[in-house]
N, C-alpha and C positions, 0 to 999 in steps of 0.2 A: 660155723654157718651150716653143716650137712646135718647137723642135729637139730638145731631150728627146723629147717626142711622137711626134716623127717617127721619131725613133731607135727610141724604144719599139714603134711602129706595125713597122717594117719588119722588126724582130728578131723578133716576136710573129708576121708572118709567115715568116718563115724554120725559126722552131721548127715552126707548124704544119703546115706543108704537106712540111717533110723529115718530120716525124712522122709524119702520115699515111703517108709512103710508106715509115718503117720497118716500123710498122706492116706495108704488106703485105709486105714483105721476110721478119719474122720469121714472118709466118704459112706464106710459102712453105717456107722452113727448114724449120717446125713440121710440115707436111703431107709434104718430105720425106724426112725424114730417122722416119717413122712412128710417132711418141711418140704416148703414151697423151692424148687430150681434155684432161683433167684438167691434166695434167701441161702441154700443149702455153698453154691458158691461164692459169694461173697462174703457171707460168716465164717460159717462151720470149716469147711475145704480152707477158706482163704486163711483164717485161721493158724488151722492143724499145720499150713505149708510152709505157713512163716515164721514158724516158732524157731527153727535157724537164724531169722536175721535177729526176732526179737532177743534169744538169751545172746548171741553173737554181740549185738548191741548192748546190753545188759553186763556183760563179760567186759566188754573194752571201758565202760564207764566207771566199774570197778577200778580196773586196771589203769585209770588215768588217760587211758585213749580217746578222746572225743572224737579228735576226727577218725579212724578208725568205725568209731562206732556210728558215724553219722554220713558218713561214707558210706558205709554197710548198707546204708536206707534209701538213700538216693539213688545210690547205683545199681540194689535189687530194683527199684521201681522203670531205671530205664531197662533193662534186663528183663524185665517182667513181661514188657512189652514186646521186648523181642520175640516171647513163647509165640505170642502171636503169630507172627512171621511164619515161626518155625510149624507151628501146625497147618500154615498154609501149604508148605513145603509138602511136609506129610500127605496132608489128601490131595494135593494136585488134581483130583478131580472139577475143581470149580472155584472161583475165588472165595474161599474164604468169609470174607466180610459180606456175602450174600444169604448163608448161613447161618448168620447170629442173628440172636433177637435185638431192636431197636433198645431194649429195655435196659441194655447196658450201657444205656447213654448216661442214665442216673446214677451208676455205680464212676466211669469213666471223669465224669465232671465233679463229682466230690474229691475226686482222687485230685486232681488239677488245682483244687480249690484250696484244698490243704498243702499240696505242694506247693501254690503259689505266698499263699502265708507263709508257709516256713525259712522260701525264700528273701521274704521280706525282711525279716524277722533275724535271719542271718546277715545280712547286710546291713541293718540298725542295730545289732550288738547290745541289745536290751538287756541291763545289770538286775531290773528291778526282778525279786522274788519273793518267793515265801516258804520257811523254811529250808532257801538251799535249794529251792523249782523253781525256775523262770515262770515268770507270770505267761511266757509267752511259747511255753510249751505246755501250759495249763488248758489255755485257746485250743489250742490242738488237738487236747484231750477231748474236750467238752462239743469242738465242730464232730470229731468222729463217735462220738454216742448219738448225737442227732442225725449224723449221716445216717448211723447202725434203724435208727427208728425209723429216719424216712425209708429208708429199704424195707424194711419188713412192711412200714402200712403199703408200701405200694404193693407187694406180693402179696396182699390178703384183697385187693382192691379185683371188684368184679373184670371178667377174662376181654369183655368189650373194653374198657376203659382204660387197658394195658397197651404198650408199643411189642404187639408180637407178631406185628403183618410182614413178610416177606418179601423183597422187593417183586416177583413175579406173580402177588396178590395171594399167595397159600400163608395160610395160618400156623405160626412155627407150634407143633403137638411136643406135650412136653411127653418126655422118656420116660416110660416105666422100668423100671430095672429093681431086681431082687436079688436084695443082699448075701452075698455066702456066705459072711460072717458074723456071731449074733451080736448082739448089741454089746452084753455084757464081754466078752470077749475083746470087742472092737474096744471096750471102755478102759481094759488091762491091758493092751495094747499100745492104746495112744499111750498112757502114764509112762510104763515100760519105756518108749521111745523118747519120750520126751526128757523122761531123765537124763538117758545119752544124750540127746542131743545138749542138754545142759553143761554135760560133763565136754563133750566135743568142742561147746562153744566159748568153753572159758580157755581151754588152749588153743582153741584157731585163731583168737583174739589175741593172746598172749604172742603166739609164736609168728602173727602177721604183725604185732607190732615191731620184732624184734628184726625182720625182714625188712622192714622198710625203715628200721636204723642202720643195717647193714650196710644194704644194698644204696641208699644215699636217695631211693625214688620218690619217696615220700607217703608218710599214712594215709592224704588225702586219694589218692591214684590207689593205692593198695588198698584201700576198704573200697573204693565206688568200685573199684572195676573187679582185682584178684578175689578178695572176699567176700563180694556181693555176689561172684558165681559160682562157689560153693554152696553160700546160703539159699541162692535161687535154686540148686539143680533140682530138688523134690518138685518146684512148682512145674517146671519143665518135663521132666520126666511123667510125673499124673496127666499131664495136660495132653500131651503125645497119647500116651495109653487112651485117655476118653477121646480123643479123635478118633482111633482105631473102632471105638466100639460104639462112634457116631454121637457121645455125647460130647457136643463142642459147645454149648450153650453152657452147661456146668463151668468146661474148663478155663471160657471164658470169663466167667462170673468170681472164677478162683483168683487168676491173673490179677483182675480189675479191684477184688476185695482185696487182695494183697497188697496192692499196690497202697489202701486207706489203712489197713492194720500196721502196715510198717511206719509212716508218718507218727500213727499214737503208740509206735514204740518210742521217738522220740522221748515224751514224757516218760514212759519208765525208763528209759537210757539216765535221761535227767536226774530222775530218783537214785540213782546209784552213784550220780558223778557227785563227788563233793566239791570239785573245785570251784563252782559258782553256775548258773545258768547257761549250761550245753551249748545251747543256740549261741550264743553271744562267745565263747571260749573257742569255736573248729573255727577252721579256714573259713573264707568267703567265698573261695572256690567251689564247695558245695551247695552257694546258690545256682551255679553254673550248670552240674549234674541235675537242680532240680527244676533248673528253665527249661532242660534240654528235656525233661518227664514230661514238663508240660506240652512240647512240643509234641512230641512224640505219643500225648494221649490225644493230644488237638487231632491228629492223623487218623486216631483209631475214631474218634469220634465223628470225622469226618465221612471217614469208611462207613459206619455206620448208617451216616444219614444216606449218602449219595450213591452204596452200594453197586458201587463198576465193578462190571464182570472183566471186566479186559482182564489179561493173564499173559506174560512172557515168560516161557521157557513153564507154563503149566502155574507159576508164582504170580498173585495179584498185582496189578500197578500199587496198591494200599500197601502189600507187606513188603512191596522190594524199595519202596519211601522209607518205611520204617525203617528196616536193615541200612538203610544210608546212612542217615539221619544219626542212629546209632555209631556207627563207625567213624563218623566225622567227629562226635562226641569222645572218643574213647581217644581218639588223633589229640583233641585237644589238651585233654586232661592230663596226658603224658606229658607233651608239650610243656604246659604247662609249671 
């Protein structure tokens, strides 16, 4: 069991700290190569940050793990949410959700949208496939490339015609900021890390599966919850940091696009599993994890529209719902 551990411990570093520094790798990309906010986190950022859960998931379907690996996806997305929270935490200067552009309401309901399929889709245990892919991780694929299009024509779409009014009537300006690192740099960079984190992700998987035959708790609960917070911490970590330097629109656009690139890891999860159609082989419990995503993006999207300032202890009424909301989830799934 202490070698398992160990193994788990030192993988779990390797994911997080190349992640963090893909993280700033794709931001530098992002900054210069001059893509639209929107577009820069929700792609590029959301992207660079999830390439943990993605090889993570990737690594368990190899290895025979579904639920593991579907786990891993669910439970980054409720986590994902949680950043939120936690960057309210951070600036305590003002709620949060007053803050962000309206315009992540588009990024937040794709996420819901796909979550809600997938949900579906796991609880019908759908056999049909092609070549050894669920047709119904194929769906999944195919809604997140049109989500990817609708995002980008809405960031090319003239600055009137956009949701970026702030609830006190000022016009959210987007940040200019200038990169320290050059492109081509940032471009050996990402590679570099991402290799690690490839290398990281095929024994975090391995050695979380071997952990949750141990220990008796189950792969379902150890991917949503244990290994989905390893894979998140890069998102966590960048998002913190752009709060400090006031870009909170980015890091919420990271969040929200992580939250749609993890879904279309399913599909390549699926590519890797041989045993038959992903969706249809894990628990059903990870419909569970992914009603509670939607829950919990309903809130942010909520916050969004209705942006209350109220604030206890300095924390939004929006992100101290969410931190609930989470916790009562993480209560169950144990449970469970």
């Amino acid at each position: 069991m202490l070698w398992i551990v160990i193994i788990f411990i030192i993988s779990a570093g390797v994911v997080f700290i190349s992640g963090v520094k893909l993280s700033r790798y794709g931001e530098a990309i992002a900054v210069n190569t001059k893509l639209g906010g929107l577009w820069v986190g929700s792609v590029i950022l959301a992207g660079a940050t999830s390439l943990p859960e993605m090889v993570t998931s990737i690594s368990s379907g190899v290895l025979n793990l579904p639920d593991i690996a579907l786990g891993n996806v669910f439970g980054s997305n409720i986590f994902n949410v949680i950043i939120i929270a936690v960057m309210d935490i951070v600036e305590r200067k003002s709620a949060i959700f007053t803050k962000i552009s309206p315009g992540h309401i588009l990024a937040a309901t794709y996420g819901m949208l796909l979550a809600a399929i997938a949900a579906i889709f796991i609880l019908l245990k759908l056999k049909a496939a092609v070549f050894g892919v669920g047709i119904d991780a194929m769906l999944l694929a195919i809604i997140y490339f049109i989500g990817l299009r609708t995002i980008s024509r809405y960031e090319q779409k003239p600055r009137e015609e956009k949701l970026v009014y702030l609830a006190d009537g000022i016009v959210a300006e987007a940040r200019e900021t200038k990169a320290d690192i050059t492109l081509v740099k940032a471009i050996r960079g990402l590679a570099l890390n991402a290799l690690l984190i490839i290398g990281g992700g095929i024994f975090l998987s391995y050695s979380a599966g071997e952990i949750a035959d141990i220990t008796g708790v189950g792969a379902t609960f150890i991917g949503s919850i244990l290994v989905s917070l390893v894979t998140s911490l890069p998102e966590l970590v960048s998002c913190i940091a752009a709060v400090k330097i006031g870009a909170i629109d980015m890091a919420v656009g990271n969040v929200l696009g992580s939250n749609i690139f993890n879904i279309f890891t399913i599909f390549i999860s699926d590519l890797a599993y041989r045993g038959g159609p992903i969706l249809s082989i894990g628990s059903s419990l990870h419909a569970v994890t992914a009603l509670f995503g939607l829950v919990l993006s309903g809130v942010v999207i909520l916050g969004l529209s209705y942006r209350s300032k109220k604030q206890y202890a300095g924390v939004g009424i929006d992100s101290i719902i969410i931190i609930a909301i989470y916790l009562i989830a993480v209560y169950i799934l144990f449970q469970r």
